[in-house]
Structure formats: structure tokens, C-alpha cells
C-alpha positions as CSV (number, residue, x, y, z in Angstrom):
1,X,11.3,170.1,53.5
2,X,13.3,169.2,57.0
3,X,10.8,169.8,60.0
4,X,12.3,169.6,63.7
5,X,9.7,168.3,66.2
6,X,9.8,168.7,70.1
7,X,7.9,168.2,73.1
8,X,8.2,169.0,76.8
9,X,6.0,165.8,77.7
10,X,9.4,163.4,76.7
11,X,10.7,161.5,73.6
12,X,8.4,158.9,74.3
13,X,5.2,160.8,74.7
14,X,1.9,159.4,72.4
15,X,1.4,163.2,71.2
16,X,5.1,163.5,70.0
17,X,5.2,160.3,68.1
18,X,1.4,161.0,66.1
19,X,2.6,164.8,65.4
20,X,5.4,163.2,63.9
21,X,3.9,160.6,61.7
22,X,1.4,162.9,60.9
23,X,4.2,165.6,59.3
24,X,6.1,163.1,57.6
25,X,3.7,163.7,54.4
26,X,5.4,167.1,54.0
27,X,9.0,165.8,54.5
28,X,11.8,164.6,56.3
29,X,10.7,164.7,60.3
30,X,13.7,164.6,62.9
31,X,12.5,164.6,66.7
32,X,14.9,166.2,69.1
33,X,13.2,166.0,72.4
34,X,13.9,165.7,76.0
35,X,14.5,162.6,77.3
36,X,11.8,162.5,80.1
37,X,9.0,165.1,81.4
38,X,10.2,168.8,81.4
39,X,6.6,170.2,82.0
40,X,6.5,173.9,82.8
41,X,10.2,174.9,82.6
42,X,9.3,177.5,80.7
43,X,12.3,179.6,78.3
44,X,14.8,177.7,80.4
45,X,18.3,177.1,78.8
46,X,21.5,174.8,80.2
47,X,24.5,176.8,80.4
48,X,26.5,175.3,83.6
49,X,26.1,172.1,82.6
50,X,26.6,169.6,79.7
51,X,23.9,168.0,77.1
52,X,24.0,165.1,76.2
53,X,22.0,163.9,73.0
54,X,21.4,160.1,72.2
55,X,20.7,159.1,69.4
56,X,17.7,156.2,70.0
57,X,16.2,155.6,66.4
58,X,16.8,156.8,63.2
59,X,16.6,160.5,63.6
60,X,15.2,160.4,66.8
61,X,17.0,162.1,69.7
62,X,16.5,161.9,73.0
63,X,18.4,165.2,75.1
64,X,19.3,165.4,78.6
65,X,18.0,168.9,79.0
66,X,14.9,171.1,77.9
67,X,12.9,171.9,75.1
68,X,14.9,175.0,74.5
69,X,18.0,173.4,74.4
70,X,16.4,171.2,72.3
71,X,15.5,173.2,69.6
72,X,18.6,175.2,69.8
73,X,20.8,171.7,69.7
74,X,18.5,170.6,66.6
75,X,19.2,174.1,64.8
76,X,23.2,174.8,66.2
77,X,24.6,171.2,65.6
78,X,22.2,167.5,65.3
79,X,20.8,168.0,62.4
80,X,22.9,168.3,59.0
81,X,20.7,170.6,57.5
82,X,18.7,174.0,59.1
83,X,15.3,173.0,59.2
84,X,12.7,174.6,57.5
85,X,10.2,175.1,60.5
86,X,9.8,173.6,64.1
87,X,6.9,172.3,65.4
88,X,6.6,171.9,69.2
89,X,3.6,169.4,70.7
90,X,1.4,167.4,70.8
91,X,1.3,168.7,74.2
92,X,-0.9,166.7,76.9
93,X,-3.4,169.9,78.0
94,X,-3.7,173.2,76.7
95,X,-1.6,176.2,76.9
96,X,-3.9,179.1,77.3
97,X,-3.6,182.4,78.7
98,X,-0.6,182.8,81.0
99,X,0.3,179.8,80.8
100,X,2.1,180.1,77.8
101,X,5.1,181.7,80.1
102,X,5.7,178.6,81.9
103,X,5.1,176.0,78.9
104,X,8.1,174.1,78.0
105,X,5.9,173.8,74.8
106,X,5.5,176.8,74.1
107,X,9.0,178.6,74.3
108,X,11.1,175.5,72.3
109,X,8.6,177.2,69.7
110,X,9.4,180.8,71.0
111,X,13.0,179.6,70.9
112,X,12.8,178.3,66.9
113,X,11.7,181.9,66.3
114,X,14.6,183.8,68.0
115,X,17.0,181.5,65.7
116,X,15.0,182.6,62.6
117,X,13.1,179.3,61.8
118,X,9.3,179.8,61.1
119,X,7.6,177.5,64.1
120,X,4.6,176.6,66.2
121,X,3.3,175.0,69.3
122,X,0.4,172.3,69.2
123,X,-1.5,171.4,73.0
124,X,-4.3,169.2,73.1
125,X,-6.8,169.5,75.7
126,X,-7.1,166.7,76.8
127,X,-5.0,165.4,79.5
128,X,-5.8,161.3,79.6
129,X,-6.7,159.2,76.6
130,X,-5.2,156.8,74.6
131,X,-3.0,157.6,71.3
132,X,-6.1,157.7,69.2
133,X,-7.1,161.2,70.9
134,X,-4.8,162.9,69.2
135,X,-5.3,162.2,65.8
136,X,-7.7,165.4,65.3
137,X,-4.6,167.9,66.5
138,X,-2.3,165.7,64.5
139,X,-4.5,166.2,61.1
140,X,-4.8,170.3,61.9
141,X,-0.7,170.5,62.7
142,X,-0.2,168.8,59.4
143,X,-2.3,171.7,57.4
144,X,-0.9,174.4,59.4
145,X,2.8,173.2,58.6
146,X,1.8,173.2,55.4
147,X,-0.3,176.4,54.8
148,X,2.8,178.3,57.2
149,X,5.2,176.7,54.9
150,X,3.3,178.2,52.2
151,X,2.6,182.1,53.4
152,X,5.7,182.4,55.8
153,X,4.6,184.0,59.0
154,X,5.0,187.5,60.4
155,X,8.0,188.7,61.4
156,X,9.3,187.9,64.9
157,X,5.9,185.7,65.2
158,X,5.1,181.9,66.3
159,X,1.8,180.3,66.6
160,X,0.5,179.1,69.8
161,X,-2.4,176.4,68.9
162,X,-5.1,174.7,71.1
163,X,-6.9,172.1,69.9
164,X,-9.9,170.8,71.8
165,X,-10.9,167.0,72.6
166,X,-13.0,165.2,69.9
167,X,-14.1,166.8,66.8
168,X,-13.2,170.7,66.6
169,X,-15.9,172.6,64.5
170,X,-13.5,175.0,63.2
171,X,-10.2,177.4,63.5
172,X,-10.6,181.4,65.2
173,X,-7.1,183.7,65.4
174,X,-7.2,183.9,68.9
175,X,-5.8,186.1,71.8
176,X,-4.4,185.3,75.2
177,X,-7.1,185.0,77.6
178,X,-6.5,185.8,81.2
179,X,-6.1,183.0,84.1
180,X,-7.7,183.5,87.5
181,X,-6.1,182.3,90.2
182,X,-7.3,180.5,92.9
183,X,-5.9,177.9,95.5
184,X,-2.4,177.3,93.6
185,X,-0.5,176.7,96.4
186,X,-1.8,173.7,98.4
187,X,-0.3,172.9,101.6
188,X,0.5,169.4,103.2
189,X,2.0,167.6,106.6
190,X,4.4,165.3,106.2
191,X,4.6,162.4,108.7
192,X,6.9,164.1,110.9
193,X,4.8,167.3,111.0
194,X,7.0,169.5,108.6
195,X,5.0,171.6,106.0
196,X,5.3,171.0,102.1
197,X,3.7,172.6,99.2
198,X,2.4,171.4,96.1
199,X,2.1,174.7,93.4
200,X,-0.7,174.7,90.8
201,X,-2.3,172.3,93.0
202,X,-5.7,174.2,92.7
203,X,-8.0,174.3,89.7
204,X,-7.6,175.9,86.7
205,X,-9.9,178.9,86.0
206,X,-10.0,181.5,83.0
207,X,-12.0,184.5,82.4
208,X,-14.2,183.9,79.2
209,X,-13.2,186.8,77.4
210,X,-14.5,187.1,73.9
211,X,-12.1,186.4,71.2
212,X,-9.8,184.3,73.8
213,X,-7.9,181.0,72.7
214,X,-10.1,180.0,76.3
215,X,-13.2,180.5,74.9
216,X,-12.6,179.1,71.3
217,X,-11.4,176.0,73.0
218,X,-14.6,175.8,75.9
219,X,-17.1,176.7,72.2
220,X,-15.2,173.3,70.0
221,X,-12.7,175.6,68.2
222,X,-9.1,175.3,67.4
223,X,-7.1,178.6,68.9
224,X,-4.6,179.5,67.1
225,X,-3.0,183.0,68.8
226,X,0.0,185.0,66.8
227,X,2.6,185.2,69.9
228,X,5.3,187.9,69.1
229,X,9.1,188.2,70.4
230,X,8.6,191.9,71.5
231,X,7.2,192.0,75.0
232,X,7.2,195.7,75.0
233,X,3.6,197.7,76.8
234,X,3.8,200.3,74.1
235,X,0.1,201.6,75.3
236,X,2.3,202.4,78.5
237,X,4.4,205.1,77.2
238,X,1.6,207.4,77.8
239,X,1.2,206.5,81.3
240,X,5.1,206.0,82.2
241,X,5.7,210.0,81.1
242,X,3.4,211.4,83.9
243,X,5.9,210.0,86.2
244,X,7.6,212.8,88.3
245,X,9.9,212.6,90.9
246,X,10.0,214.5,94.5
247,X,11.3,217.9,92.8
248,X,8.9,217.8,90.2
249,X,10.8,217.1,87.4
250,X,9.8,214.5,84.4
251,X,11.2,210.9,85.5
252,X,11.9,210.2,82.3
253,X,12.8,211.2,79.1
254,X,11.6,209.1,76.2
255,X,13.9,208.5,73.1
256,X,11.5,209.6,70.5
257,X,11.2,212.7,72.3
């Protein structure tokens, strides 16, 4: 079994290394990961400029770019075999709700899944501590690699998985809770009077809505929400055909019609 690992915190990150160690029961492990902090980049891929992947320890890369380039480098041309399935993490703080659009995290997993390669993404929540804090999410990505090795997954799915701090009391399927937000933007003077901004500079609030990977994590449990490529509202369709224009003619006309 060949298992890719990534990260968004950096090649050098404490979460990284444990996931890693903690896999290498199942098989060969290669990290290809970024070579510093790429924290909320999101799906982002490097097309007008060049990568460059060093190679810092035995099958341990360090890329000049994203996590999405660094899955898709790990897939398209490092490794000298396709791996069998991607794991993305340990991430420093969970990626719940909305936030799974900006994760770096997150989309290398999203990205494993586009090139056909089963995968999933592993947060912690928990954003200071030493090494030893992960251990619990290390333990839990090495049975999921194991048990997603052993049913596949469903199509055109990845696994998004939040793992709370200290002992979790047990595993719920999850869904994507919803963020509230307040304050993001905070504003500051410089010393020469200009403005600057930091975003996200506010704190973090979700709606505890039963069910959600929020409230899993805020009750001890590990989340562990099916994500799926197709973005599509399908509950829209409904809603879209009562559109009309000015002469009072259907806006649209629907395929399946």
C-alpha cells in the first residue's frame, strides 16, 4: 500500500510528521508537502509559475507551492508509483462548516479525489500543544486509512474529519454546520496613520445545528462529513423555473424538460 500525505501547515509541521508515522503500519508513506505555511489557500493551483520539489529526507518532499499542487505533483510525476489513497492533515484547528472552502487541507484532499485516488482530510482542534496532542487524531487516521482502504468510498466522495482535543468518546457521520460571522475584518493604524486590515481577525462562531461536524466536535466526537465533487443545488431547480422575464416568458428551459 503507497499512501501520499500532505499538509497545508508545512513539511515541518508536528501534525504532519505523527500522521505519518502513524500510517506507516499500513505501508509505504511518502510526504509531499509545502515547504512553509499555506493556511487557507483554499483549491489554489500554480500555473504561471514553476514548482520546485526538494527532496529533504528519504521520501520526504518539500514543494514550493500549495497543497494542491502538492497532491497533483505526488500523483502526476514524484512518486514512482500511483498511490493508493491520500491523506491530508494533521491540520492545527478544525475545518468545520465553511471553512472547508478556504482549507488548504481540505481541497489537497478534494484535489486526490478529482485525480481518482480515494482520500481524506484530518484537523485537530487544537491549535497549541506539543507533538503529544496529536496522537489521538493520529491513532483514528490510521483506522480510517485502513477501514477506507478496505470499503472504497463513494463515488466522487472524500472525507473531511475533525478530531477534538484529548480523548474523543466516539465517531458520528457528520454534516457541514454553518459559520456565523461576526467581526472578521479588524481594522488597524499604522504609525503613519494609513489604515490596514487584518481578515478573520474576529472570533470564530457556529450555529449548533444537530447532526453538524460543530457540534460532534463541541459534545467529544470525531466528525467525519462525506464531502462530494458535485456542487450542484438540485433542490433549486424547483425554484429557478418560476423565473420569468419582463414579457412573461419562462427564463429558462431545463434539459430534462
Amino acid at each position: 500500500m503507497l499512501i501520499l500525505v500532505t499538509n497545508d501547515d508545512g513539511v515541518h509541521a508536528a501534525g504532519l510528521a505523527l500522521l505519518a508515522a502513524s500510517l506507516a503500519d499500513l505501508g509505504r508513506v511518502v510526504i509531499v508537502a509545502p515547504d512553509r505555511e499555506r493556511s487557507a489557500i483554499g483549491h489554489a493551483l500554480t500555473l504561471h509559475s514553476p514548482l520546485r520539489a526538494e527532496l529533504i529526507k528519504p521520501d520526504i518532499f518539500a514543494v514550493d507551492g500549495t497543497p494542491t499542487d502538492c497532491v497533483n505533483l505526488g500523483i502526476h510525476g514524484l512518486l514512482d508509483a500511483r498511490p493508493d489513497l491520500v491523506v491530508s492533515g494533521i491540520n492545527r484547528g478544525a475545518n468545520m462548516g465553511e471553512d472547508v472552502t478556504y482549507s488548504g487541507t481540505v481541497s489537497a484532499a478534494l484535489e486526490a479525489t478529482l485525480m481518482g485516488v480515494p482520500a481524506f482530510a484530518i484537523s485537530l482542534d487544537l491549535l497549541t500543544g506539543d507533538p503529544s496532542a496529536y496522537v489521538a487524531a493520529g491513532d483514528f487516521a490510521k483506522k480510517l486509512a485502513a477501514t477506507v482502504m478496505r470499503h472504497g468510498l463513494p463515488a466522487d466522495t472524500f472525507l473531511n474529519v475533525n478530531v477534538p482535543a484529548g480523548v474523543p468518546r466516539g465517531v458520528r457521520i457528520t454534516r457541514q454546520c454553518k459559520r456565523r460571522y461576526e467581526d472578521m475584518i479588524v481594522e488597524k493604524v499604522d504609525p503613519r496613520g494609513r489604515k490596514y486590515y487584518w481578515i478573520g481577525g474576529g472570533q470564530c462562531q457556529f450555529e449548533p445545528i444537530a447532526g453538524s461536524d460543530f457540534l460532534a466536535l463541541a459534545e467529544g466526537f470525531v466528525s467525519v462529513t462525506p464531502l462530494h465533487l458535485d456542487l450542484t443545488n438540485y433542490r433549486s431547480f424547483d425554484s429557478l423555473r418560476l423565473w420569468q422575464t419582463t414579457s412573461e416568458e419562462a427564463f429558462f428551459s431545463m434539459d430534462n424538460e
